[in-house]
C-alpha positions in Angstrom: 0.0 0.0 0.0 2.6 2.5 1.0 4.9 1.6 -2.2 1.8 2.5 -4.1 1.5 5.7 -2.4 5.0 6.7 -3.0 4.5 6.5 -6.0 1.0 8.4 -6.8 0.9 11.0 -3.9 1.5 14.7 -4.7 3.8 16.9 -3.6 2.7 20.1 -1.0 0.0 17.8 0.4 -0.8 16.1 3.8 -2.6 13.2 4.5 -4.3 11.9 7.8 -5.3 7.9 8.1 -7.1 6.6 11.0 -5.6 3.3 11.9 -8.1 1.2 14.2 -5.9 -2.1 16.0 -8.8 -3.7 17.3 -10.5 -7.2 16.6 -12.9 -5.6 14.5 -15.1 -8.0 16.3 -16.5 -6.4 19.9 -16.4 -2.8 20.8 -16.7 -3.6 24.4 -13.6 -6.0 24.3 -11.5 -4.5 21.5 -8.3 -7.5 21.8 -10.3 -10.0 23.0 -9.0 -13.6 21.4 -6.6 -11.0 18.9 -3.6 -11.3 21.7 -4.2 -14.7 23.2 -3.2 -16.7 19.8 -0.8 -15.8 17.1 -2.4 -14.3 14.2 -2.6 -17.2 12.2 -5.5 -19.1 14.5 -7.0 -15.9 14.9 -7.7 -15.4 11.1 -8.6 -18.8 10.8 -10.9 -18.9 13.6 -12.7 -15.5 12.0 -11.9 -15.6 8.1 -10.9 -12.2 8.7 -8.3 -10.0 7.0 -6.6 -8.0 9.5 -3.1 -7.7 8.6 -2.1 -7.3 12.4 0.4 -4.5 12.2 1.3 -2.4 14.8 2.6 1.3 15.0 6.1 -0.2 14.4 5.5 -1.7 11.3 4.3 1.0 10.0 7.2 3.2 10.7 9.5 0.5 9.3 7.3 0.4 5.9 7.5 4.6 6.1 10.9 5.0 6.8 11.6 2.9 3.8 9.5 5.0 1.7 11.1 8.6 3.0 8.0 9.4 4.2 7.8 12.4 6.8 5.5 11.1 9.5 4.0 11.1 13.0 1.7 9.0 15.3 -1.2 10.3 16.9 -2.5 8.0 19.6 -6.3 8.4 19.9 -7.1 5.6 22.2 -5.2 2.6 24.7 -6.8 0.3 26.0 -6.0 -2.0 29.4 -4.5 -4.9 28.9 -4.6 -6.1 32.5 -6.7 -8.8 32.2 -6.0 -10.1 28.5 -3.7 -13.2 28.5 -1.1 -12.5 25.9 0.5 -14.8 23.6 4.6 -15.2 23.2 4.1 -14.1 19.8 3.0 -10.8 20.5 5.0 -10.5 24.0 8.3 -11.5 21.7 7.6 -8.6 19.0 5.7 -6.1 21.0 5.8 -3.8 24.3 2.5 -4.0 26.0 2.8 -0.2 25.8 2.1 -0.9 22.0 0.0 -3.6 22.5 -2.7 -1.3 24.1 -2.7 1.6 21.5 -6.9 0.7 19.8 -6.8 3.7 17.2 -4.2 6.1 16.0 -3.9 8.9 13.2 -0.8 8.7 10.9 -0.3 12.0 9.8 1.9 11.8 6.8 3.0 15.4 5.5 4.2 15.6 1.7 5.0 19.3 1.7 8.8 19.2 1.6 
């Protein structure tokens, strides 16, 4: 997605993207089942298509696209009593894990 907007955006612009992390599944429980497997049994289990990124992954993808770029966080969310798989304790802080929504503000103006 980001290679593709490289390539199309316009300079002197800015953009703004809300980026929701949630399960897409229950408002009232927004990581409920998404942290206690690895993204694989997840999808399965769902038929879903989240593609499970976090605000690192992004910034690696941006970085390697020059993009000039900050994170907004909207919204974190407890994780206190959410059992959390290795997979996500091995690649993530829980201080990431708890971000729900974000806005990546991407400014093209340079």
């Amino acid at each position: 997605m980001f290679f593709k907007l490289s390539k199309i955006t316009k300079k002197k612009h800015i953009q703004f993207h809300t980026i929701n992390f949630s399960n897409h599944i229950d408002k009232s429980n927004p990581f409920k089942e998404i942290y206690d497997a690895n993204p694989k049994k997840f999808k399965k289990k769902y038929n879903n298509n989240l593609n499970f990124k976090k605000i690192p992954d992004y910034e690696k993808i941006l970085k390697k696209y020059k993009f000039n770029f900050k994170f907004f966080i909207l919204e974190k969310v407890s994780l206190k009593n959410q059992r959390i798989n290795s997979y996500w304790k091995n690649k993530y802080s829980k201080k990431i894990l708890q971000i729900k929504t974000a806005i990546l503000f991407i400014d093209c103006r340079k």
